[in-house]
C-alpha positions as YAML, in Angstrom:
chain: A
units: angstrom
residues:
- id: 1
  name: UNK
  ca: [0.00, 0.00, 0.00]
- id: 2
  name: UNK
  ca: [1.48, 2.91, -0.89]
- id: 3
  name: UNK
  ca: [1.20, 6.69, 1.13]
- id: 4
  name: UNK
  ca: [-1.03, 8.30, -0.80]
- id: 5
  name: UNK
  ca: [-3.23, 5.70, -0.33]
- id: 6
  name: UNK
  ca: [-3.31, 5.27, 3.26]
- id: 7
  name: UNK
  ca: [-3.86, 9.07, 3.92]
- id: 8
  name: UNK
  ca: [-6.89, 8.84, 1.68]
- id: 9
  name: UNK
  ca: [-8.49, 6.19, 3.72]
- id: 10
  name: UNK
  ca: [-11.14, 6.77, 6.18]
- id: 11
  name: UNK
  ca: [-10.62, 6.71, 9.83]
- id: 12
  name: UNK
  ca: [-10.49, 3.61, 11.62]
- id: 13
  name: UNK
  ca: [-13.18, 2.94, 14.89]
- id: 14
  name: UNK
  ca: [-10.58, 4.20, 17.46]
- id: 15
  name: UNK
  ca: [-10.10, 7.28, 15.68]
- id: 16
  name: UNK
  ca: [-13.67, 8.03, 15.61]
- id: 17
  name: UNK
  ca: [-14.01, 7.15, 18.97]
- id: 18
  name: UNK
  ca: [-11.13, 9.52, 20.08]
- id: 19
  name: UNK
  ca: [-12.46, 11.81, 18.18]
- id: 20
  name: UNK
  ca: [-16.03, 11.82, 20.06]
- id: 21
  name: UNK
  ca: [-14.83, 11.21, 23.20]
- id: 22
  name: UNK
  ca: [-12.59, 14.58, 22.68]
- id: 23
  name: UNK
  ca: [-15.64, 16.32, 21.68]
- id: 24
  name: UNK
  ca: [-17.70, 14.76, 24.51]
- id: 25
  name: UNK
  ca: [-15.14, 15.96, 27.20]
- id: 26
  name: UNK
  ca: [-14.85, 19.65, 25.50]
- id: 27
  name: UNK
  ca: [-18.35, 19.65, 25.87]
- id: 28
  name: UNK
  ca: [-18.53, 18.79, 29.55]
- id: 29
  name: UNK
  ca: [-15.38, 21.05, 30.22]
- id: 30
  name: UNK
  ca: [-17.69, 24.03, 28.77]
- id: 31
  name: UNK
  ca: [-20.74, 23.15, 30.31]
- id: 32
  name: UNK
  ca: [-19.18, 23.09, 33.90]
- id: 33
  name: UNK
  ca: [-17.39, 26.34, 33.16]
- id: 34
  name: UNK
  ca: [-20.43, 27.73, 32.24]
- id: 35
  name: UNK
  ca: [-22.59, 26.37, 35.34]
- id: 36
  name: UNK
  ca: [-19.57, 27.82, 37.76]
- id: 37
  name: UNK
  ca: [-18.58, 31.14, 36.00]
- id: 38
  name: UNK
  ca: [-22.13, 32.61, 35.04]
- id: 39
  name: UNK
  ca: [-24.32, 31.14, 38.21]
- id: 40
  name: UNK
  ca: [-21.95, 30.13, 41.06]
- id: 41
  name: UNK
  ca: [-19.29, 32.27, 41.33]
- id: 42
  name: UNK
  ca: [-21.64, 35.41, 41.40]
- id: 43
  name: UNK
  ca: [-23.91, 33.90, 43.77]
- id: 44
  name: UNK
  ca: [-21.50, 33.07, 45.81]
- id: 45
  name: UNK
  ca: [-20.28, 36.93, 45.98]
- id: 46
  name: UNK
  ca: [-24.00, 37.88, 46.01]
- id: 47
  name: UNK
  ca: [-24.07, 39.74, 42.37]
- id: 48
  name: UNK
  ca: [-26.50, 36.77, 41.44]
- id: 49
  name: UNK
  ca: [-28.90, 37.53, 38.49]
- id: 50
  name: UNK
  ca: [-31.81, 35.41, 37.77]
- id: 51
  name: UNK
  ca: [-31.36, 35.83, 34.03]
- id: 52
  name: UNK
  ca: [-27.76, 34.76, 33.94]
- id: 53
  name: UNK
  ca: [-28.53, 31.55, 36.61]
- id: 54
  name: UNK
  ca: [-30.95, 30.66, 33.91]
- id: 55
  name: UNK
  ca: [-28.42, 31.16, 31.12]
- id: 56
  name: UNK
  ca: [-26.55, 29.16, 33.47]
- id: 57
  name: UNK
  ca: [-28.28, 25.85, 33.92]
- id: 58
  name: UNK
  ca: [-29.98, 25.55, 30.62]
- id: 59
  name: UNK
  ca: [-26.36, 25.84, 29.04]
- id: 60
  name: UNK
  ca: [-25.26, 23.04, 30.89]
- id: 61
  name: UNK
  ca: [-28.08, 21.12, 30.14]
- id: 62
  name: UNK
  ca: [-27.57, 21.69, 26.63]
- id: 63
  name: UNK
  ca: [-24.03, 20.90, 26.81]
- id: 64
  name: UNK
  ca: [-24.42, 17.96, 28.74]
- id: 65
  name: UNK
  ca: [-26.88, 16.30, 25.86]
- id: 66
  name: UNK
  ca: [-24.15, 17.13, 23.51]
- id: 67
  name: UNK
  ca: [-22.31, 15.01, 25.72]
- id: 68
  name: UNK
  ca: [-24.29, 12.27, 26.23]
- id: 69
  name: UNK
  ca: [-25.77, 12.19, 22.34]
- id: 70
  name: UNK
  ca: [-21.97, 12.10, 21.43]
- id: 71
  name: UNK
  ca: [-21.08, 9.64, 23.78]
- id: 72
  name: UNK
  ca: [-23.83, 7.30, 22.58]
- id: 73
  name: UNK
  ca: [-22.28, 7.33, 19.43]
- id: 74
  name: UNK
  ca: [-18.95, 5.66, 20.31]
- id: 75
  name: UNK
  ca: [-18.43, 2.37, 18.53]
- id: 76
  name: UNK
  ca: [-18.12, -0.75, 20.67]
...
């Protein structure tokens, strides 16, 4: 097999799974920073906004089903 070959190829199962388990953690990373830097931190310090908690928690949810709909997708 030559090179040009093999870097036309399609990615193999463990690259796709990297690949959505990288995506997967990004999107927890966010979603946590998210939760903590628009809804804990200021209520915490008592600045808290009801808007911005609600910004707050549905982002994580959001990001969280990106998550767990990417997760799902891993290959066995």
């Amino acid at each position: 097999m030559s090179d040009s070959a093999a870097s036309t190829s399609p990615k193999g199962k463990a690259a796709r799974n990297e690949a959505r388990k990288a995506i997967a953690t990004t999107a927890n990373a966010l979603s946590i920073t998210l939760l903590v830097t628009l809804w804990l931190q200021p209520m915490l310090s008592g600045r808290a906004g009801s808007f911005t908690g609600f910004v707050a928690i549905a982002g994580f949810i959001a990001l969280q089903g990106v998550a767990h709909y990417v997760l799902n997708r891993v290959e066995d």
